[in-house]
C-alpha positions, -999 to 999 in steps of 0.1 A, spaced: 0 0 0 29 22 8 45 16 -28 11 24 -44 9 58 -26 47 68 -37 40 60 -69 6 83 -66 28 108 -54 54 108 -76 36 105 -110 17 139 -95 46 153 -89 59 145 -122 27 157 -141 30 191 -121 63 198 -126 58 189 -167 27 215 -162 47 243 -149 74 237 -182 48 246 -206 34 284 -203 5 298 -226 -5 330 -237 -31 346 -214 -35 384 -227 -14 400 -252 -12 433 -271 2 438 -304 2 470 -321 20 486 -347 28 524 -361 33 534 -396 51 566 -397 52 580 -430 59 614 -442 26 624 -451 3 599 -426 10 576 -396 -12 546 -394 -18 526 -363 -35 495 -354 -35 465 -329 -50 432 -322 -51 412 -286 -56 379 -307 -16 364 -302 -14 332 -292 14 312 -284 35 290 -257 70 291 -239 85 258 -230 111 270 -204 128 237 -200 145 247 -234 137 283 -236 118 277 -269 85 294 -278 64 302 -308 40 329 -310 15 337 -338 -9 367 -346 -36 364 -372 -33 394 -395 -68 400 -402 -72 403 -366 -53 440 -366 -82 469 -359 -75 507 -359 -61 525 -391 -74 555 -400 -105 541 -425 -122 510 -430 -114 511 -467 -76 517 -453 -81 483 -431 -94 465 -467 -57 475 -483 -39 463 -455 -57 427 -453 -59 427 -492 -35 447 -515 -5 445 -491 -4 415 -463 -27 395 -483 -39 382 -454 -62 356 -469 -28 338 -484 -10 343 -457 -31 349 -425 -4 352 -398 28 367 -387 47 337 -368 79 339 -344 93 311 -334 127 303 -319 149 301 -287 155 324 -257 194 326 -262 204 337 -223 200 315 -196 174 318 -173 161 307 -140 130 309 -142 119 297 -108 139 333 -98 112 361 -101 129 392 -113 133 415 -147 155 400 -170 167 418 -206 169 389 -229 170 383 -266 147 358 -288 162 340 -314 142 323 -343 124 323 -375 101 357 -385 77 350 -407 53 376 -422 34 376 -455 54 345 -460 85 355 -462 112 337 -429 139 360 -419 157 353 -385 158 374 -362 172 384 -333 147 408 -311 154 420 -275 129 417 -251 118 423 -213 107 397 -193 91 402 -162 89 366 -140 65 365 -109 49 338 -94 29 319 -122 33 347 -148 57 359 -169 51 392 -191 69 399 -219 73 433 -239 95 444 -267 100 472 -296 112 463 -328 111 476 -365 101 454 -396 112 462 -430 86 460 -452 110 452 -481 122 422 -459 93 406 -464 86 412 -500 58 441 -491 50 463 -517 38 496 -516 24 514 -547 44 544 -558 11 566 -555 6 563 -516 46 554 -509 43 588 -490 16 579 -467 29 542 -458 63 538 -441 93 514 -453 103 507 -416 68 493 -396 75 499 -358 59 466 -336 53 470 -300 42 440 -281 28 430 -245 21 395 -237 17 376 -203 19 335 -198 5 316 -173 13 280 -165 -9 257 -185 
């Protein structure tokens, strides 16, 4: 009876500690600016998803394009799903890679890190290497970081007629917390 009950215990301990390894998105914020000479366009979207595995550092992340709302029209939302990200071919911006620093994360504190992995956007990969904040607490960790995208980098074109109201540089800002699953 005593062997039964350490094994009990042990496999729970087990599945627990495999729990805590695997961290899901639980609110996120993703918004990006568009500062051109003649307009700036903004928009956003709280649909990311994605996981961190901290036993290896790894994570991938996702954000469905047709998910971004703001800009300054509806008809300027329409070009951005249709004429430029063509969202319907490729719906999502994905990052997937590595935390490159080592972490303890069973040590709550701020740490500066930097993500390593593929960036993909309107299908084009690019790595990437894109610092980042990481806040760790007790059964959260919040993540935020500042980047720019080139839109070129990602084969994004812009028609000559409104190349002064859309920038070549896109600056992404994004908030994200994870909870154990």
């Amino acid at each position: 009876m005593k062997t039964i009950l350490l094994v009990l215990i042990t496999v729970f301990q087990i599945s627990t500690s495999l729990a805590q390894d695997i961290y899901v998105v639980s609110k996120a914020n993703v918004n990006f600016t568009s500062d051109a000479p003649l307009e700036m366009i903004e928009a956003e979207s709280n649909k990311l998803t994605g996981i961190l595995k901290i036993s290896d550092r790894s994570f991938v992340f996702r954000v469905p394009i047709k998910s971004f709302e703001g800009f300054n029209s509806s008809l300027q939302r329409t070009h951005f799903n249709e004429n430029y990200m063509e969202s319907t071919k490729f719906p999502h911006t994905v990052f997937e890679g590595k935390i490159i620093e080592e972490i303890d994360f069973s040590t709550p504190g701020t740490y500066n890190i930097r993500a390593k992995g593929s960036f993909t956007s309107h299908g084009i990969k690019q790595e990437r290497i894109i610092k980042c904040k990481l806040i760790i607490a007790p059964n959260k960790i919040t993540v935020s970081s500042k980047f720019t995208v080139l839109l070129e980098d990602h084969n994004i074109k812009i028609p000559t007629v409104v190349s002064q109201k859309i920038a070549e540089e896109i600056l992404i800002n994004i908030e994200l917390e994870l909870v154990p699953k």
